[in-house]
C-alpha distance (Angstrom), angle and dihedral (degrees) to the residues before:
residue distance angle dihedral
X1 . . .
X2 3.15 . .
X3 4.04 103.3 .
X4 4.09 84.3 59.2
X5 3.68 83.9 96.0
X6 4.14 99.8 53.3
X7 4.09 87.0 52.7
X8 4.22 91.7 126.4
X9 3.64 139.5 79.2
X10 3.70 118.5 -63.4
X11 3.56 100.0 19.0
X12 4.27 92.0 107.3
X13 3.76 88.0 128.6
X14 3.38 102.3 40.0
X15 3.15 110.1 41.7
X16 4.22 87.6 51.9
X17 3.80 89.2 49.4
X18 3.94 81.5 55.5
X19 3.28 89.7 48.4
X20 4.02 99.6 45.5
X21 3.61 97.2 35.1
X22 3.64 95.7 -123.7
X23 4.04 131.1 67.8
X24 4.32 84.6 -143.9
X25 3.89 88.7 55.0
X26 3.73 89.5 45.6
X27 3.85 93.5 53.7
X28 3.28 100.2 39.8
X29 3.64 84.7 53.1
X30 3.73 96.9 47.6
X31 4.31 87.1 49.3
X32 3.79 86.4 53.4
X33 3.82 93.0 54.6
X34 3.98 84.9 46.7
X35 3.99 85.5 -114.7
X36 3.77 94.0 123.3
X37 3.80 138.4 23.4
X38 3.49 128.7 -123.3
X39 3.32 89.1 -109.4
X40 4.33 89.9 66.4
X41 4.01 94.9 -110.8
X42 3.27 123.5 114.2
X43 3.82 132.9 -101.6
X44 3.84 125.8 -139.6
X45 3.49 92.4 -100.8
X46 3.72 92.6 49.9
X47 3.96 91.5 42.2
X48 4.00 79.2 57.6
X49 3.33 99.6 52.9
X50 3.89 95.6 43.0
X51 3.69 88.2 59.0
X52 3.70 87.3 62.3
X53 3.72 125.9 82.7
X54 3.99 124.0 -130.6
X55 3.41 97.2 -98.6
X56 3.92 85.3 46.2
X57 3.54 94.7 60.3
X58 3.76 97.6 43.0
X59 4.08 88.6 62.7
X60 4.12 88.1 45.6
X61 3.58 85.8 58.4
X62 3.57 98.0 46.6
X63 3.77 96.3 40.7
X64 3.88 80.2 46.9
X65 4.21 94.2 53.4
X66 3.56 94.7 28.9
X67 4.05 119.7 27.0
X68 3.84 133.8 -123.3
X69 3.61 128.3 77.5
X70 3.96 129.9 -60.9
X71 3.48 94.4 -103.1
X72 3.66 91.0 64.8
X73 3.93 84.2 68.6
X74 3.31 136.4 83.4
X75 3.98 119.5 -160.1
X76 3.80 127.1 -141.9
X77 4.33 109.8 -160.5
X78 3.51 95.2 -160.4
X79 3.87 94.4 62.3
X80 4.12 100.1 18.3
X81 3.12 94.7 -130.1
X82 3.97 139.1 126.3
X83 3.36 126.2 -149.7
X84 4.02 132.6 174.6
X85 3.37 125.7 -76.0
């Protein structure tokens, strides 16, 4: 897969332009989340979540969708995904 390599902290872009296929896509994506402006900088909450590796951001969402803490999670790389413990 080719976003195994853009698994670290402050690789938001990249590694969703991996994962779209396109670094338009990916920004249009992140503006549509309210990650990035228009203008291509980030916004807090995009700074935030750039700070945060991968695996990092899989457990956000899952806390996010499903409640408890990250370390209730485990995370799988090959699908990105966390799922309880």
């Amino acid at each position: 897969m080719a976003t195994q390599k853009h698994m670290g902290r402050f690789s938001l872009l990249k590694r969703l332009t991996a994962q779209v296929g396109d670094e338009d896509t990916a920004r249009k994506i992140l503006i549509e989340r309210g990650h990035m402006t228009k203008s291509g900088r980030l916004t807090i909450e995009g700074m935030k979540r750039d700070t945060m590796t991968a695996e990092e951001r899989a457990k956000d969402r899952a806390v996010k969708r499903s409640g408890g803490e990250p370390a209730d999670y485990v995370y799988d790389p090959a699908k990105n995904y966390a799922r309880r413990r």
